[in-house]
DRENDO-1510 file (C-alpha; in Angstrom, 1 decimal, always signed):
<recs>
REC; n; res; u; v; w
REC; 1; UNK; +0.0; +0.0; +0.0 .
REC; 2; UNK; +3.2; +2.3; +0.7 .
REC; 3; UNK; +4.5; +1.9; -2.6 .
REC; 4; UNK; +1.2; +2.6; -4.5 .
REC; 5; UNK; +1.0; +5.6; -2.3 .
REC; 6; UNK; +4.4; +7.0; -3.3 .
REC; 7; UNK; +3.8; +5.9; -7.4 .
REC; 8; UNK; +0.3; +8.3; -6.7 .
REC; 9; UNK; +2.1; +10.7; -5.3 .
REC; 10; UNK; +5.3; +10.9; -7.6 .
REC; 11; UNK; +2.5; +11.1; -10.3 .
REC; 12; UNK; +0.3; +13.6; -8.7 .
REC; 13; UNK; +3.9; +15.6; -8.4 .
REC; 14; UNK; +5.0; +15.5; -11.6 .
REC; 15; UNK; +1.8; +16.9; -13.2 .
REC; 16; UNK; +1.8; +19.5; -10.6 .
REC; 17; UNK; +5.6; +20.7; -11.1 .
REC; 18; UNK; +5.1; +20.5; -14.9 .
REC; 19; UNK; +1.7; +22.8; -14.9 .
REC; 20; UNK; +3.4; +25.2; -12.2 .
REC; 21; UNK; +6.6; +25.7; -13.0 .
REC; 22; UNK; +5.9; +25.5; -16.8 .
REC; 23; UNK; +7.5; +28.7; -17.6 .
REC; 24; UNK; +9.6; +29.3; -14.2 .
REC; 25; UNK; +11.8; +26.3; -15.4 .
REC; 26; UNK; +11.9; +26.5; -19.2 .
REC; 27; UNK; +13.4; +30.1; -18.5 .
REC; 28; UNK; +16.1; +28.5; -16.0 .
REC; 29; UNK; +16.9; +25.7; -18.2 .
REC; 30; UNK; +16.8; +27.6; -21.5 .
REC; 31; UNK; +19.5; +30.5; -19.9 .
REC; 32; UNK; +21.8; +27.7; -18.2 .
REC; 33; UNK; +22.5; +25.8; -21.3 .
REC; 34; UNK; +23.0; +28.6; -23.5 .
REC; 35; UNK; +25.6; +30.2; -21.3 .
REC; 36; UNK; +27.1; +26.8; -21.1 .
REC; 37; UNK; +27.2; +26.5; -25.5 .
REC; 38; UNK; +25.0; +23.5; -24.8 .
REC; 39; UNK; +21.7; +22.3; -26.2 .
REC; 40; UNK; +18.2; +21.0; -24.3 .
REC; 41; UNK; +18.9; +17.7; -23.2 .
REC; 42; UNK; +16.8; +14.7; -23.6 .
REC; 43; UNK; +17.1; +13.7; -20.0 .
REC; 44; UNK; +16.1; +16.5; -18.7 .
REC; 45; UNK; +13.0; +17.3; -20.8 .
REC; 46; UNK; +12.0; +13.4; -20.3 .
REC; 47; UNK; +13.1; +12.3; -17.2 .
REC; 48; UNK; +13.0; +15.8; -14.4 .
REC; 49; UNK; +15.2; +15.7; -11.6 .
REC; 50; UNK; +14.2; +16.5; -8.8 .
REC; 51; UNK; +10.1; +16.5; -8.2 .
REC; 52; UNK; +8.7; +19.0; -5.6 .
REC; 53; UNK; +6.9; +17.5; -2.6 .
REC; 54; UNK; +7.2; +15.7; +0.6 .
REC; 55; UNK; +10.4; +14.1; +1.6 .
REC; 56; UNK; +8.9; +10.6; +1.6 .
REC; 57; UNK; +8.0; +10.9; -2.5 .
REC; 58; UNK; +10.4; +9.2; -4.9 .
REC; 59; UNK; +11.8; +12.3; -7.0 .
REC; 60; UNK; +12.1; +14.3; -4.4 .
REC; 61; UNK; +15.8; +15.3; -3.6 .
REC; 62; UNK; +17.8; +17.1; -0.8 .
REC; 63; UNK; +16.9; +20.5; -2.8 .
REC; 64; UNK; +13.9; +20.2; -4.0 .
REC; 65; UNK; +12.0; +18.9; -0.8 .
REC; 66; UNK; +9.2; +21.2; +0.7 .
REC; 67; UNK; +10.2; +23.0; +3.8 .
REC; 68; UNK; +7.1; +25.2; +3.9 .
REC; 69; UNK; +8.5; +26.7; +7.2 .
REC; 70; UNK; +10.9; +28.5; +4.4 .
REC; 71; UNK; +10.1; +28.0; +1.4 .
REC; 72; UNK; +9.3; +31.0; -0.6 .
REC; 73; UNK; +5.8; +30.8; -1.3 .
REC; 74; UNK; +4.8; +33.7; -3.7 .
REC; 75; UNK; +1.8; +35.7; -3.7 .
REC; 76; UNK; -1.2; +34.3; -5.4 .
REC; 77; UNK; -3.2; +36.3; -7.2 .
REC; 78; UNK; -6.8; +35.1; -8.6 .
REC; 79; UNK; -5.9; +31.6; -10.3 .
REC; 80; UNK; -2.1; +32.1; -10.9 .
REC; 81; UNK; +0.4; +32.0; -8.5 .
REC; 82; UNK; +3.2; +35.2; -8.9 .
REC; 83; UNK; +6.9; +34.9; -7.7 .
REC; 84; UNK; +8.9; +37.0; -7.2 .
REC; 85; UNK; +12.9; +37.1; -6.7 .
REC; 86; UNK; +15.7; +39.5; -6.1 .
REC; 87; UNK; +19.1; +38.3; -5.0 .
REC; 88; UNK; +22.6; +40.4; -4.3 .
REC; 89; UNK; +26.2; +38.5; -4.3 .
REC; 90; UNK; +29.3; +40.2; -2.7 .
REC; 91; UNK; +32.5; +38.4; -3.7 .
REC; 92; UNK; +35.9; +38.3; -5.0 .
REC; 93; UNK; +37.0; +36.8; -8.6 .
REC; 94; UNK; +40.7; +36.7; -9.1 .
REC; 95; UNK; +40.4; +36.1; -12.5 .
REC; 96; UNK; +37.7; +38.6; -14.8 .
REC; 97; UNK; +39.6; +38.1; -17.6 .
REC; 98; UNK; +40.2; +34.3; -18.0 .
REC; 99; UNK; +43.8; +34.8; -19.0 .
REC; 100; UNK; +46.7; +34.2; -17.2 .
REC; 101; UNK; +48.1; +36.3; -15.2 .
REC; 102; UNK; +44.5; +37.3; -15.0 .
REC; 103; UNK; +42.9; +40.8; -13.3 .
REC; 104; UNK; +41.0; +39.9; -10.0 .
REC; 105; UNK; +38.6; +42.2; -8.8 .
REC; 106; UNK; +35.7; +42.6; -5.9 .
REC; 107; UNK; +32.5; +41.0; -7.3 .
REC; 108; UNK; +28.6; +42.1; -7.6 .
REC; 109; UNK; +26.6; +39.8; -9.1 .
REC; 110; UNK; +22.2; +41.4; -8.8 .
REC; 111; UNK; +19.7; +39.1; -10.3 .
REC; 112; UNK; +16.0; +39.7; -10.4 .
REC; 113; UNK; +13.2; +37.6; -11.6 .
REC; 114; UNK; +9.4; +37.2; -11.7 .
REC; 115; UNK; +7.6; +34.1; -12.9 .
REC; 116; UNK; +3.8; +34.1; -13.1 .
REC; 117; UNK; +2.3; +30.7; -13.7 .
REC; 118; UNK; -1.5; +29.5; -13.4 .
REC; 119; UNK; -2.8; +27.1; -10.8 .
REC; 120; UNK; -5.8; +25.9; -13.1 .
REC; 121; UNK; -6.8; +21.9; -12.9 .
REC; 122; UNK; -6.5; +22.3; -16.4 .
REC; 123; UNK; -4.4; +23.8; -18.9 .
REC; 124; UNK; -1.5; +26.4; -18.2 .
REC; 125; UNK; -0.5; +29.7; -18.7 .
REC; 126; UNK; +3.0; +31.3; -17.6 .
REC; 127; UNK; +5.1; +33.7; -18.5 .
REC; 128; UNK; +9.0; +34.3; -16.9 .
REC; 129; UNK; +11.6; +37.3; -16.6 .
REC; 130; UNK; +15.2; +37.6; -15.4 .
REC; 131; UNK; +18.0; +39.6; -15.1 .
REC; 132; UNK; +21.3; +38.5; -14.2 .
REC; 133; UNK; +23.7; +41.7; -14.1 .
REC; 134; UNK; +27.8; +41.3; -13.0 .
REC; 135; UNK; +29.7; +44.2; -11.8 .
REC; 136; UNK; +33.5; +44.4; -11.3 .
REC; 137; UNK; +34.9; +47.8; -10.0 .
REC; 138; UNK; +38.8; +47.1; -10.2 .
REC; 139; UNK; +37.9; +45.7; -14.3 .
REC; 140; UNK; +34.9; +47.9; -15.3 .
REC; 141; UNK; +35.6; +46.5; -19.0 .
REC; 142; UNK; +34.0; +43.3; -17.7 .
REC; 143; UNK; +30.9; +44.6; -16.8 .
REC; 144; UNK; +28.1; +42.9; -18.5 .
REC; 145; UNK; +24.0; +42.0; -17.9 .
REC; 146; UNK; +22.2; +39.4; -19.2 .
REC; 147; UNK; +18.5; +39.0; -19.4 .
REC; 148; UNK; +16.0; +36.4; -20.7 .
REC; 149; UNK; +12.3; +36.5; -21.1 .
REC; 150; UNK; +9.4; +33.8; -22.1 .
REC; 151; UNK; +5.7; +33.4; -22.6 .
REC; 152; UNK; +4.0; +30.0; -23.3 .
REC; 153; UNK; +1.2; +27.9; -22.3 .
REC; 154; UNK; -0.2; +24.1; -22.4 .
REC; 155; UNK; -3.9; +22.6; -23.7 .
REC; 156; UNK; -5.0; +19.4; -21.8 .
REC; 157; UNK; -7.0; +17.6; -24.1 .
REC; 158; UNK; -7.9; +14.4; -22.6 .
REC; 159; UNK; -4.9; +13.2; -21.3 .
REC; 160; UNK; -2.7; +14.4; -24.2 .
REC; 161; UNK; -0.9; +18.0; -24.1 .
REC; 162; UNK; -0.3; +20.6; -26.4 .
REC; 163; UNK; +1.9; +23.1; -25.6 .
REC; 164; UNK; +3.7; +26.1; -27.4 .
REC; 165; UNK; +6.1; +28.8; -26.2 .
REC; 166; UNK; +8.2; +31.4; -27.1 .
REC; 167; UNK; +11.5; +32.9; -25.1 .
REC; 168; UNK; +13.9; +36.0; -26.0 .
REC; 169; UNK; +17.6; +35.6; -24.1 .
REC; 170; UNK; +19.9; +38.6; -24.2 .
REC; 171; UNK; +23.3; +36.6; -23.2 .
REC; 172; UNK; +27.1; +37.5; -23.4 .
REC; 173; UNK; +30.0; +35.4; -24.2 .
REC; 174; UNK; +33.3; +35.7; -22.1 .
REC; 175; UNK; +37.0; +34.8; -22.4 .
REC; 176; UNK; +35.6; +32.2; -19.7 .
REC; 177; UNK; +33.3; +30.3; -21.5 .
REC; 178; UNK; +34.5; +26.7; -22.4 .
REC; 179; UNK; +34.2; +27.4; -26.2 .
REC; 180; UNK; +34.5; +31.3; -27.5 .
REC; 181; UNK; +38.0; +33.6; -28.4 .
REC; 182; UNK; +40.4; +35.5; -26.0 .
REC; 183; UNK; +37.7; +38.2; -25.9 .
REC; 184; UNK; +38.7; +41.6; -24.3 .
REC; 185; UNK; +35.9; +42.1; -22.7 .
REC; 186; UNK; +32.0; +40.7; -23.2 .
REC; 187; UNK; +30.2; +40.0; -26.3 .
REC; 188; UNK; +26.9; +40.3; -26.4 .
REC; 189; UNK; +24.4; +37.9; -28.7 .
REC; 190; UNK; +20.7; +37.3; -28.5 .
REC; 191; UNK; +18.8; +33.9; -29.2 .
REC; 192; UNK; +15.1; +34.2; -30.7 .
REC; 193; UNK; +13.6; +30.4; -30.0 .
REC; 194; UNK; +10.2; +29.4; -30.7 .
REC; 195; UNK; +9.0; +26.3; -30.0 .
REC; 196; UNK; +5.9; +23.4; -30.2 .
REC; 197; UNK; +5.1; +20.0; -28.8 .
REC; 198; UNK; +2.5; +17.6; -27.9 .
REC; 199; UNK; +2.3; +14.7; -25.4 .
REC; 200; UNK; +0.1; +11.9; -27.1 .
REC; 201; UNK; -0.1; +9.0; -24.9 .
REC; 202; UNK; -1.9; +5.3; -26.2 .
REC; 203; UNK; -1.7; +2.6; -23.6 .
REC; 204; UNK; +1.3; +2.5; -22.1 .
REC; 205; UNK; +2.9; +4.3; -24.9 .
REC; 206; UNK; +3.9; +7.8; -24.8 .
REC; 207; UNK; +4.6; +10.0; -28.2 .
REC; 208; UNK; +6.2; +13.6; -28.3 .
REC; 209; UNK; +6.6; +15.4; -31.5 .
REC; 210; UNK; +8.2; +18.6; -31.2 .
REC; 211; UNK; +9.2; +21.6; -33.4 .
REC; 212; UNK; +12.1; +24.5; -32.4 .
REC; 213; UNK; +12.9; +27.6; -34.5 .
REC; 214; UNK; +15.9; +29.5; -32.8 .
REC; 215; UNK; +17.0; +32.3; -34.4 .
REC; 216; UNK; +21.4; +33.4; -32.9 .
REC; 217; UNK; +22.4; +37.0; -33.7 .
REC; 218; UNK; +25.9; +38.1; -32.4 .
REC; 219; UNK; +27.6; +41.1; -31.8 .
REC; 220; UNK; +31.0; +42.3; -33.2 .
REC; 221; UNK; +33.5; +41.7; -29.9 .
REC; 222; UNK; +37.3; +42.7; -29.2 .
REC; 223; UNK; +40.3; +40.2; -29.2 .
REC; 224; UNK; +43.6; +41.7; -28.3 .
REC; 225; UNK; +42.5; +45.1; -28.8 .
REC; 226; UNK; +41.1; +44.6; -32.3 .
REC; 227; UNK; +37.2; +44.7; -33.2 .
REC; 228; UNK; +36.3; +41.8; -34.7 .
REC; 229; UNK; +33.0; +40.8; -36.4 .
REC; 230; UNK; +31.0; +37.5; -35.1 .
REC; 231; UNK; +28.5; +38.0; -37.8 .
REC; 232; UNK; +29.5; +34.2; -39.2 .
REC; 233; UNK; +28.2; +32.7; -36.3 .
REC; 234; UNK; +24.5; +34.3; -36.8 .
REC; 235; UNK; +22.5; +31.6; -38.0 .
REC; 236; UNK; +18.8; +30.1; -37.8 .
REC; 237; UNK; +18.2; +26.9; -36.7 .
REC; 238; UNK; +15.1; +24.6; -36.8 .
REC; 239; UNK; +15.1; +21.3; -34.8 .
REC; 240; UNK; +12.3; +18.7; -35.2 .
REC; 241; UNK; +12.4; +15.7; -32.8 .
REC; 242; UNK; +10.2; +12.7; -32.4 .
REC; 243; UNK; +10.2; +10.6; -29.0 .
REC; 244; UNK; +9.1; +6.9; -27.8 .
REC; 245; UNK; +8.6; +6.2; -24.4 .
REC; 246; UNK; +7.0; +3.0; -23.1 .
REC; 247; UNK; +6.0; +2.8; -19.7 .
REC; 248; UNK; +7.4; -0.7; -18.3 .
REC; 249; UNK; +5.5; -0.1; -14.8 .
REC; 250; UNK; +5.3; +2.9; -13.2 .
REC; 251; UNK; +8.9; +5.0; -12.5 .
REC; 252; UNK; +10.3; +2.7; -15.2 .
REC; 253; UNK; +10.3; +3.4; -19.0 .
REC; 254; UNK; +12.3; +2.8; -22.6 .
REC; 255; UNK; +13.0; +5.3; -24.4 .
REC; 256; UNK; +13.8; +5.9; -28.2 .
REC; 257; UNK; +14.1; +9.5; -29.4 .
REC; 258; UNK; +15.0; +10.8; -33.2 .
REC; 259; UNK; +16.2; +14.3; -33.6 .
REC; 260; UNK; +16.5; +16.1; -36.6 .
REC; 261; UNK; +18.8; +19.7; -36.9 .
REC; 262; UNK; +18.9; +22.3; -39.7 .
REC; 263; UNK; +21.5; +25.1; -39.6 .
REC; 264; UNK; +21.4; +27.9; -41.6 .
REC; 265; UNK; +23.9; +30.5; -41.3 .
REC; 266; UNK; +22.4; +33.7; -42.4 .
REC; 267; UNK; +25.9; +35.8; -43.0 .
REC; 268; UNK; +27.9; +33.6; -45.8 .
REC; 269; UNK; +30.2; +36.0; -47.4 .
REC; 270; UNK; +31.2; +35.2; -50.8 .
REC; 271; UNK; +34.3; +33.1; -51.7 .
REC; 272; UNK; +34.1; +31.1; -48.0 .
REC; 273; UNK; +32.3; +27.6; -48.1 .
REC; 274; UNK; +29.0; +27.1; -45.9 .
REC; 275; UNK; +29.2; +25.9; -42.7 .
REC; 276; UNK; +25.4; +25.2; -43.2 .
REC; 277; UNK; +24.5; +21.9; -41.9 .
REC; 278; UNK; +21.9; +18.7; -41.4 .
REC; 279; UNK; +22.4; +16.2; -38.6 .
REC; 280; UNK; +20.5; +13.4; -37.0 .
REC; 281; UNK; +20.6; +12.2; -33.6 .
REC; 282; UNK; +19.4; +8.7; -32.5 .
REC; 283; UNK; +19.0; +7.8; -29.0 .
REC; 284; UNK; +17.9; +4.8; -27.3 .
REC; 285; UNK; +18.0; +4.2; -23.3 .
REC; 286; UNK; +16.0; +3.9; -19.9 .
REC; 287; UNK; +14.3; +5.5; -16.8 .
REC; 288; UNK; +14.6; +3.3; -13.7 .
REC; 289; UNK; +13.5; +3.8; -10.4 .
REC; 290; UNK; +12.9; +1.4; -8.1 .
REC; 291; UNK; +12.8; +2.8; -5.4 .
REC; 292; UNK; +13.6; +6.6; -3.0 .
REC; 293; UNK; +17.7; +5.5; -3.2 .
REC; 294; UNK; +18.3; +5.3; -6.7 .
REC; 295; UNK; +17.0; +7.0; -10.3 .
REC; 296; UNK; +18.9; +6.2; -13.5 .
REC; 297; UNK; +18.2; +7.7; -16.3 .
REC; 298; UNK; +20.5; +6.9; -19.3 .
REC; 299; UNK; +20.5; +7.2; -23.1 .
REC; 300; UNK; +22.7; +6.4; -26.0 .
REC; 301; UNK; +23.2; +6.6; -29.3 .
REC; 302; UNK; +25.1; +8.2; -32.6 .
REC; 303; UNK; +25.0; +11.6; -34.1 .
REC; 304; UNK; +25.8; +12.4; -37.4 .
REC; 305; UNK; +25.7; +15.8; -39.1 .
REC; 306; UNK; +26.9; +16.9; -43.1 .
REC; 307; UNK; +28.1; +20.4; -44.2 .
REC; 308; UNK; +26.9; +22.2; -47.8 .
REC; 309; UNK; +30.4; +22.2; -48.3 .
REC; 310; UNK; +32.4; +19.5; -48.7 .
REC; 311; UNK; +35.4; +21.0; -47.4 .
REC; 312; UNK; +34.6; +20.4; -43.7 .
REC; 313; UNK; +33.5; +16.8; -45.0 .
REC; 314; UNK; +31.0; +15.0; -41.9 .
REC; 315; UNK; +30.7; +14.4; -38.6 .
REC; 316; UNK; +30.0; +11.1; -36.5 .
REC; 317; UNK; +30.4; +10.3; -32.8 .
REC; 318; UNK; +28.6; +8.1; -30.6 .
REC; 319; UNK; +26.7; +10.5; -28.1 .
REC; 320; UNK; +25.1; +9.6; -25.0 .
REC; 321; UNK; +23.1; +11.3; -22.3 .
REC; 322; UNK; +23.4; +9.3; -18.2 .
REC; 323; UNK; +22.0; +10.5; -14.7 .
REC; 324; UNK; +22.3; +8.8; -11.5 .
REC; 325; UNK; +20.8; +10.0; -8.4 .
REC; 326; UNK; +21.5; +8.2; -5.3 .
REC; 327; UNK; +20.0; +9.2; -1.9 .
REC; 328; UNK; +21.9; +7.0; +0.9 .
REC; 329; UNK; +19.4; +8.4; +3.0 .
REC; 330; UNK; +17.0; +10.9; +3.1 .
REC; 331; UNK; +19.1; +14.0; +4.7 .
REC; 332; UNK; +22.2; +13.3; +1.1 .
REC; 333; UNK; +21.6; +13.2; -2.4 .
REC; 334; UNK; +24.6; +12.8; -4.6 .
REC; 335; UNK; +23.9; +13.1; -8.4 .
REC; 336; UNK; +26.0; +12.6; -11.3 .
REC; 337; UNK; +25.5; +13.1; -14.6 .
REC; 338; UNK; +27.3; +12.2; -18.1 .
REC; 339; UNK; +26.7; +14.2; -21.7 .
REC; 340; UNK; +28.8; +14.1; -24.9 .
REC; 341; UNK; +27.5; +15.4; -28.2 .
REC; 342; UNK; +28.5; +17.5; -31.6 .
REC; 343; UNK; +28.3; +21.2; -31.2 .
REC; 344; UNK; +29.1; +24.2; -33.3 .
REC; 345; UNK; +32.7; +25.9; -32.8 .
REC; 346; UNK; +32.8; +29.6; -31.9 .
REC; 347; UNK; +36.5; +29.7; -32.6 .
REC; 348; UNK; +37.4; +30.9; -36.2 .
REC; 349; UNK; +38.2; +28.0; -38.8 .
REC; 350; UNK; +36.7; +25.6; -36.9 .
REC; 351; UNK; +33.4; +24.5; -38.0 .
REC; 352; UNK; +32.0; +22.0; -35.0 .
REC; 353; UNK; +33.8; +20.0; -31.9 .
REC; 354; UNK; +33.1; +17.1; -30.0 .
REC; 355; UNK; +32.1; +18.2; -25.9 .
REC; 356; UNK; +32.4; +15.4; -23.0 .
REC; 357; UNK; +31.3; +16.8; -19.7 .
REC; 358; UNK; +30.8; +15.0; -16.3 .
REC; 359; UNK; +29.3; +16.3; -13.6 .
REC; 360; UNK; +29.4; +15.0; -9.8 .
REC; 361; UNK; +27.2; +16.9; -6.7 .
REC; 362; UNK; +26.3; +16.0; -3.6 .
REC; 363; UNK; +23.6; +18.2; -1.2 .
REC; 364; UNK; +23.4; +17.2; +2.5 .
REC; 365; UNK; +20.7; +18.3; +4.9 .
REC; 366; UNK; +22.8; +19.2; +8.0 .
REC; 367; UNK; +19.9; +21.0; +9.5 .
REC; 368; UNK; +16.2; +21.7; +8.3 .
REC; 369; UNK; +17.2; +25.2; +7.5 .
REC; 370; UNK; +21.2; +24.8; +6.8 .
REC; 371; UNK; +22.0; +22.5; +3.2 .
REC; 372; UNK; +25.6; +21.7; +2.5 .
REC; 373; UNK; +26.7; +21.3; -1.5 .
REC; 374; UNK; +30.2; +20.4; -3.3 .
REC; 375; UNK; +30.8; +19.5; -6.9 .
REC; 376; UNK; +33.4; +19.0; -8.9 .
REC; 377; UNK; +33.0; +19.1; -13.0 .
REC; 378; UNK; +34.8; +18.3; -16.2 .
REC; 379; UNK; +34.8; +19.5; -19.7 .
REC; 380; UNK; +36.8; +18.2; -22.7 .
REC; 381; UNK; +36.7; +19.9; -26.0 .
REC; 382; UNK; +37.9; +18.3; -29.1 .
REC; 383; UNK; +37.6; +20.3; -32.1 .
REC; 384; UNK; +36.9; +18.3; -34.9 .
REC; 385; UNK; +39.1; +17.8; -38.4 .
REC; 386; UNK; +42.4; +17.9; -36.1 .
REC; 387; UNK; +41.7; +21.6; -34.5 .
REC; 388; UNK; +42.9; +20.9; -30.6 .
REC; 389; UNK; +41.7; +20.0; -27.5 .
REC; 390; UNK; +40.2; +22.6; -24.5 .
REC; 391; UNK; +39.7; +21.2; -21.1 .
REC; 392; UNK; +38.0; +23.0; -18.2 .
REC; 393; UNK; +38.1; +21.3; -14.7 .
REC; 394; UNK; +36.6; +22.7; -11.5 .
REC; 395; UNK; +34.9; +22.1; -8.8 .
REC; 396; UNK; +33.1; +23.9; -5.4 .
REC; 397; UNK; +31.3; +24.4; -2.5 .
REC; 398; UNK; +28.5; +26.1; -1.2 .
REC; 399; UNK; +26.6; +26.5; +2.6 .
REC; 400; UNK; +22.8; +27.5; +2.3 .
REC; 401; UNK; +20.9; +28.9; +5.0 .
REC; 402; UNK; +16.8; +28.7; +5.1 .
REC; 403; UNK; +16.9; +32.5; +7.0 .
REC; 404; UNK; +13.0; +32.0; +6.6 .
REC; 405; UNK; +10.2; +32.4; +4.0 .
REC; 406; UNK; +11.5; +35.8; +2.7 .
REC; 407; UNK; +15.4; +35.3; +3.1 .
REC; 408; UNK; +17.8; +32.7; +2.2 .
REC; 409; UNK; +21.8; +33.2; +2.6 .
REC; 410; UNK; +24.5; +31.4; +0.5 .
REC; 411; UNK; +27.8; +31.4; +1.1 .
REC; 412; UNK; +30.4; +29.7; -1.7 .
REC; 413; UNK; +33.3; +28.7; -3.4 .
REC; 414; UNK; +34.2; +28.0; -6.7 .
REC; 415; UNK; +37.1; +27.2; -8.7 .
REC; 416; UNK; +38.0; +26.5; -12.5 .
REC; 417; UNK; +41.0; +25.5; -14.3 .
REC; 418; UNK; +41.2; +26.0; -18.0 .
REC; 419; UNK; +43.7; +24.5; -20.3 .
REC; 420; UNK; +43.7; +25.2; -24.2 .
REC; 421; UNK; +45.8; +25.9; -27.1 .
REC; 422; UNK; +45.3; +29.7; -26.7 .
REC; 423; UNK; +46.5; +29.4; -22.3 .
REC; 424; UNK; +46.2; +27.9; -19.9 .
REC; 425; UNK; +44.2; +30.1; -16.7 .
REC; 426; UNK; +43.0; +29.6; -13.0 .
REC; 427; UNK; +39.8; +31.3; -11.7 .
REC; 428; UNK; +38.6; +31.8; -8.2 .
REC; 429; UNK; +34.9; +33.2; -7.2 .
REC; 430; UNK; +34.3; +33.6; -3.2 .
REC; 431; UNK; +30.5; +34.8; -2.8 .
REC; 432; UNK; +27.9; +35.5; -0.4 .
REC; 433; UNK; +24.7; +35.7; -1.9 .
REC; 434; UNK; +21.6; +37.2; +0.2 .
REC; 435; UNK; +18.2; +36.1; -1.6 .
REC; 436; UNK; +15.1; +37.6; -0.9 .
REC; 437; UNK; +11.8; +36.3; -2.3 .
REC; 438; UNK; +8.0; +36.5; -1.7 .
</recs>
């Protein structure tokens, strides 16, 4: 009877997270992976991590447990639910310029965000904002503020869902980021993505089309004191995706998932081959939880994608996407997680490069209102057609403290190492953050 309870509840949870936080988390997850150069993962959009609720529900981890004691709550308004969040970091980075030597300097890091989503039984409306501005006094030059904003919504018909959305992210590029030039200072692009998809279940069978227009524009940046255009990098691309899941018994599922990408590059001067592109992605793998200690999620497959030009020839790598979440015991969750694909290169005369990335965390509960967190992370980078190899190791620590409902406090450390064919560069961040929601 304990087990059916927890299946109805993990259920009951995942519809609710999906309807409330419809817009709250594409926002999130859209503005993490394009500051990381990566794409939406299938994991993640099949398989969420993490389900809000009671501490006794599979899904629910370490961070996402309800602790309505302090939990933000939001202020509710008719049927939606309105949240609101402002947040100030005070810190030190000893390296603002990812070079080495590098410039340190004192660190303020404001963000701001609203996310308004409906409550309804039925069908969902939401809509998200954020800002994310960095401020360094001693190295004004790397002053930059990033902001995203979406709007979407979901139609329940039956038990199948429709839902469409669109999202506007204003982002900058840094010397920092894993993949991108010795930039003087930040360049700014924006990313224009539209996209469509329906849940269509039969039986135990579960089908998701889905269709994604994103439309890159970059700005012309500085690399060693010279402007330099990044107008070959603007581009349009349209995704189309078709995915499989069968539902084995409940919290256990195969998976098979086709993706097709189109890249257009919208600024092909005259005399230089296309970098346009076509590629296919097939993946095949699992969901398996059997029970509150462990959650595997794991897929794997091949990629393959063809230039308009034949002088950059094709690529093919086997690609694979793996999560493991293990939960010793209800106060510790450690999670890992594996992802290599084919991405496009930033870096002039390279075309497209093969990214491996592991990722290790582990959140403890020392207290109801005090949560402990380390990780440690590793990125390799191997351009393809023989251009080099970047690799960016790192790893942290962080001490959260549940003030109460309208106040949380977060101290951390964090530390990356960075070794490519450009230099090789340490960076240090020490924060406090002070985050103050309704």
């Amino acid at each position: 009877m304990r087990r059916r309870r927890i299946f109805r509840n993990y259920r009951r949870n995942s519809r609710r997270r999906i309807r409330v936080a419809l817009l709250g988390s594409a926002g999130i997850t859209a503005l993490g992976f394009l500051l990381t150069g990566a794409r939406a993962q299938y994991i993640s959009e099949l398989f969420p991590q993490g389900l809000f609720g009671p501490g006794d529900n599979i899904g629910v981890t370490v961070l996402t447990r309800a602790r309505p004691e302090t939990d933000y709550q939001g202020v509710h308004a008719g049927g939606f639910l309105i949240q609101p969040r402002l947040g100030e970091g005070i810190g030190y980075d000893n390296n603002t310029t990812g070079a080495a030597p590098g410039k340190g300097s004192a660190l303020f890091n404001t963000t701001a965000s609203v996310a308004l989503n409906s409550l309804w039984s039925r069908n969902a409306l939401g809509a998200y904002f954020s800002v994310n501005d960095y401020r360094y006094p001693a190295q004004t030059r790397q002053d930059y503020t990033d902001w995203t904003a979406a709007i979407g919504g979901a139609l329940d018909i039956g038990r199948d869902r429709i839902t469409a959305g669109y999202s506007h992210l204003s982002l900058n590029q840094t010397a920092r980021t894993l993949d991108s030039p010795q930039l003087d200072a930040p360049g700014a692009f924006t990313v224009d993505t539209v996209r469509t998809d329906a849940t269509l279940h039969s039986g135990r069978f579960t089908f998701i089309p889905a269709f994604t227009i994103s439309d890159y524009r970059f700005q012309n940046v500085s690399i060693a004191g010279l402007p330099a255009s990044q107008a070959l990098r603007d581009r349009v691309e349209f995704q189309s995706s078709l995915t499989l899941r069968y539902e084995v018994a409940p919290l256990r599922s195969l998976v098979l998932a086709l993706r097709e990408t189109e890249i257009r590059h919208t600024e092909a001067p005259a005399g230089v081959p296309s970098t346009d592109s076509h590629g296919v992605t097939v993946l095949a793998g699992f969901n398996l939880a059997t029970s509150a200690v462990w959650n595997i999620s794991a897929l794997a497959g091949v990629q393959a994608r063809s230039y308009a030009s034949s002088a950059y020839g094709s690529d093919v790598a086997p690609v694979a996407e793996v999560r493991i979440v293990w939960q010793p015991t209800g106060l510790t969750t450690f999670t890992g997680t594996l992802d290599r694909r084919i991405e496009d290169a930033a870096e002039e005369g390279f075309v497209s490069y093969t990214l491996t990335s592991a990722r290790l965390s582990v959140d403890h509960e020392l207290r109801r209102d005090v949560l402990l967190g380390a990780n440690a992370t590793y990125d390799n980078l191997v351009y393809n057609h023989g251009g080099g190899t970047t690799v960016l190791a790192g790893g942290g620590a962080s001490v959260t403290w549940l003030t109460n409902r309208r106040l949380h406090i977060v101290g951390s450390f964090d530390h990356v190492s960075k070794t490519a064919r450009g230099g090789n560069y340490d960076d240090n961040i020490l924060m406090v953050r002070f985050n103050f929601g309704l």
